[in-house]
N, C-alpha and C positions, 0 to 999 in steps of 0.2 A: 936671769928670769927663772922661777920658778913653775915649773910644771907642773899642768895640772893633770893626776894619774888616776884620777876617779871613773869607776869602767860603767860602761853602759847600764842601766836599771831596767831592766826587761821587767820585770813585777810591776813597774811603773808604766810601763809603757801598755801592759795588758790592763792594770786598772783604767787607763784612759781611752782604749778601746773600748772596755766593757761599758765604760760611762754614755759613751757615744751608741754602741748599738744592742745595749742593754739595758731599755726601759727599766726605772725604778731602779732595779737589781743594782745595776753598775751604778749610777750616780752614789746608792746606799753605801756600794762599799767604798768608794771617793771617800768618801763624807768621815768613815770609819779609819780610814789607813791614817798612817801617820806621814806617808810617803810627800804628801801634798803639804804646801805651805796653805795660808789662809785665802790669799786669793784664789788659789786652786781650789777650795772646797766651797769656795762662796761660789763660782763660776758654775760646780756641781751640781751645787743647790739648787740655784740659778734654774738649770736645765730639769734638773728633776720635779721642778715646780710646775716650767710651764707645761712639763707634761701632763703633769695630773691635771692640770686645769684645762688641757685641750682632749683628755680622756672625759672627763664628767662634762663637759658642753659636749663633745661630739656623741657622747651617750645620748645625751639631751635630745638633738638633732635629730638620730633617727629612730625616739620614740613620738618625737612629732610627727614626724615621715611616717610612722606606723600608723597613728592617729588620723592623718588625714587621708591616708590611703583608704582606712575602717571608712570614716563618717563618708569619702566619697562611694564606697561600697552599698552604705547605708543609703545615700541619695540615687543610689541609681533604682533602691531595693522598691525606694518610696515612690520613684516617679514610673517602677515597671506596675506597681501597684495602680499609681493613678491609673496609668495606661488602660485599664481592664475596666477599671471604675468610668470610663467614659462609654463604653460600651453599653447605652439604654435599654435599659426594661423596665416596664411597668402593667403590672391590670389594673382594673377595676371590680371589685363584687361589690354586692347591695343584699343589705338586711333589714327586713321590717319588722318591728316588734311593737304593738298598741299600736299608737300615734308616732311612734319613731323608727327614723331613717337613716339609717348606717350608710353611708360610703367609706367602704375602706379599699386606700391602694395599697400591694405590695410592687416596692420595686428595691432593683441593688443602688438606687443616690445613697450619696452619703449622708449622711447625720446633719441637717441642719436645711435641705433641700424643700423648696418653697413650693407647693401645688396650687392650682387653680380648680376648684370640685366644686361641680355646678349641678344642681338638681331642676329641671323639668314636669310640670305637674300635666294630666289629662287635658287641662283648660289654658295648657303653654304658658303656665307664668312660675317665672323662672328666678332661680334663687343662686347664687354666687358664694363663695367661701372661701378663703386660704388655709391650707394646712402644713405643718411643717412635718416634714420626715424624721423619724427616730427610730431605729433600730431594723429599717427597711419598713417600718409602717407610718402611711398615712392619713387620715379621716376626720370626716367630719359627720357628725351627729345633725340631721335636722328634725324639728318639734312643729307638726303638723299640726293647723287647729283645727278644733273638732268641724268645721265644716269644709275639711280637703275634700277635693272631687274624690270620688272612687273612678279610679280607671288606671292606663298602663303609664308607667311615668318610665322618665330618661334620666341613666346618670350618667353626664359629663366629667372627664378631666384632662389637665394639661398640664406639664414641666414649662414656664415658658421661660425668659427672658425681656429685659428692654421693656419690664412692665411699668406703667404710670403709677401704681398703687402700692409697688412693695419692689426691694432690688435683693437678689439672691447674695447670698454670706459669699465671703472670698474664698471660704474652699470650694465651693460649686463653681465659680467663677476662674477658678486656678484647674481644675477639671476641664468643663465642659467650653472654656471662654466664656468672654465678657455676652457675646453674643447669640451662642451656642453653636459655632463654628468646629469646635472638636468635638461635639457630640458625634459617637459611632452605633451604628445597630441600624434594626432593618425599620424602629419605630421613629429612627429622626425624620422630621417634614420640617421643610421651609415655607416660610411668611407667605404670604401672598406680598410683602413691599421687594421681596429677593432677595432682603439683606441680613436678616436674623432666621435661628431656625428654633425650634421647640419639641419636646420630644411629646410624640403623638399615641392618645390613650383610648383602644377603641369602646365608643360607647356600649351603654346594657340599658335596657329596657326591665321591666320588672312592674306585678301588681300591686294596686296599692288599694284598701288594706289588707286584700285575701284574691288570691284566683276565684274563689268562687264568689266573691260581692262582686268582680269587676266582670265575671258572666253572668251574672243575672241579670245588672244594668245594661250589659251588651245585649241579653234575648230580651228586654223590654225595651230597648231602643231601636231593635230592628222591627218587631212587631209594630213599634207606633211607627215605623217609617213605611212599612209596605203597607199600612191602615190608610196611610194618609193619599199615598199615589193611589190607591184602588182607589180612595174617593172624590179625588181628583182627577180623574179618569171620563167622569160623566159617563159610567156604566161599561167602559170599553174592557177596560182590567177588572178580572172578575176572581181572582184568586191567584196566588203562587206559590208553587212546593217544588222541592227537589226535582229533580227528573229521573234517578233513578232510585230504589227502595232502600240503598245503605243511608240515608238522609246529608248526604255532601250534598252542599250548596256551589260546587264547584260545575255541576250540570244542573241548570234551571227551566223550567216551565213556566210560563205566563200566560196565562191562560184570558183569551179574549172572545169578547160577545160576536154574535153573527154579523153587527154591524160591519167589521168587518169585509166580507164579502161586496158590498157594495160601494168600496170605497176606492178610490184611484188608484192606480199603480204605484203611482210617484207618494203620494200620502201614507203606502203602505212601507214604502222603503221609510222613509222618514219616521214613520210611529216606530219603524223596526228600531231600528238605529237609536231614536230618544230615549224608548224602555231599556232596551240591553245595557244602553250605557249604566242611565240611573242604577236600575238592578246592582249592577255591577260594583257602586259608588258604595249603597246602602248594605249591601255584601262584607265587602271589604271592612267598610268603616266601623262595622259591628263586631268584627272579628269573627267571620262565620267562615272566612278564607283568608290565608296569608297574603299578603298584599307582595309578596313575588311570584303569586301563583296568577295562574289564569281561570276565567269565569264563562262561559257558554252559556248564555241565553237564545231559548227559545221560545218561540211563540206559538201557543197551539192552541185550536177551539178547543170546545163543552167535551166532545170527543177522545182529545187527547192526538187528535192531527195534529199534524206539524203545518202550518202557515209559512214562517219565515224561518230561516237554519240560518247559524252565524257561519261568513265564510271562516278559512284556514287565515287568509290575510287581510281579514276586515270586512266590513258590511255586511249586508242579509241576503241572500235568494230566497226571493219570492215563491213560495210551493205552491200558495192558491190565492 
């Protein structure tokens, strides 16, 4: 038998290391040597292949992993955003110009958010509108016809929900809920049913078509009203002014006849009590005192005595 005297191939042995833990490099130089027979370098290939192919997908991999790490970044950026945007505010102001009536709301809804802006006239008839928000504004324009009252009118508005007439866009609805259940801030109020809420916008008042047309209907409307109780009086009310000389109608005089005197006790508490109030009614309702304030009528002869004083917590003493 012939002996086989062919000594170890260390060169060979290190190419087949380097193949194994020598990404690309080693497999390349396999591929190169003449050391390896053909299956040896196919088997090379082999491996140098599935590298590359497990290098460019796992690249792949974790630039998804980057991407969806981004867009969840982004979703949280969106919804710390919404967050804020649930947070209600709104006013109201009012503009008149001719015959027209500006409501305009600002508030921070978003872009598409649906209003309820309701105008109020002197003679309570009442006018309704939708407006939709844009840019944090929203308004509506009303066209007065030429015989509107003159007097003080109201503007109304509301964010609502769960409305019969109109349903808010899905981004208000993705915000605030379907109900308005996420709505936050100090202007959210709940329904009167307990179950939906609406964001609450406090009313303004305002004249219409000038402060000074709706005082001068106010001073000829209280003149024809104290004309009319003095002559309705059957001579008892004989005049009424201030009671002291800065002209506030917040201290009044009523000034009555001598009949008076000869009249019962009990008739005079009664007459007290009937006039103060009236006074009081036709005062107010004129705008001659704010109607959170308070009115003192007295009742005093030709003299400018005092008859009856209002008490501190209601009724009259009788002085004479």
């Amino acid at each position: 038998m012939k002996e086989n005297n062919k000594g170890f191939d260390s060169k060979k042995l290190l190419l087949i290391l380097a193949a194994i833990f020598i990404p690309i490099i080693g497999p390349i130089l396999v591929l190169r040597s003449n050391r390896f027979t053909k299956v040896g370098k196919t088997i090379s290939g082999a491996w140098l292949g599935v590298f590359l192919i497990g290098l460019v997908f796992g690249g792949t991999g974790e630039e998804n992993t980057n991407s969806a790490n981004t867009a969840a970044g982004t979703k949280d950026v969106e919804e710390i955003k919404e967050e804020v945007n649930r947070e209600f505010k709104a006013k109201l102001s009012a503009n008149v110009e001719d015959n027209e009536i500006n409501l305009k709301i600002k508030s921070n809804v978003p872009d598409g958010g649906i209003f309820e802006i309701s105008l109020l006239d002197s003679d309570y008839n009442m006018k309704t509108n939708t407006a939709v928000i844009k840019n944090g504004i929203a308004e509506k324009t009303f066209i007065m016809p030429e015989d509107a009252p003159v007097g003080t009118y109201l503007g109304m508005a509301s964010f609502s929900f769960n409305s019969k007439d109109y349903t808010q866009p899905e981004n208000i609805i993705n915000a605030y809920g379907k109900d308005g259940s996420k709505m936050l801030g100090d202007q959210r109020a709940q329904k009167t049913d307990g179950k939906s809420y609406f964001g609450q916008i406090n009313d303004i008042d305002f004249y219409y078509p000038t402060e000074s047309a709706v005082r001068e209907k106010q001073n000829q409307t209280f003149e024809n009203a104290v004309n009319e109780l003095i002559n309705k009086s059957n001579g008892i009310i004989l005049d009424v002014s201030p009671r002291h000389g800065d002209g506030s109608w917040k201290f009044v005089n009523v000034f009555i006849s001598d009949d008076w005197y000869y009249s019962p006790e009990h008739e005079k508490e009664r007459l007290a009590e009937q006039l103060g109030s009236a006074m009081q009614n036709i005062i107010w309702n004129t705008g001659k005192v704010d109607e959170t304030e308070s009115i003192m009528v007295y009742l005093v002869d030709t003299y400018g005595k005092d008859l009856a004083t209002p008490k501190i917590l209601g009724g009259y003493k009788i002085k004479r």
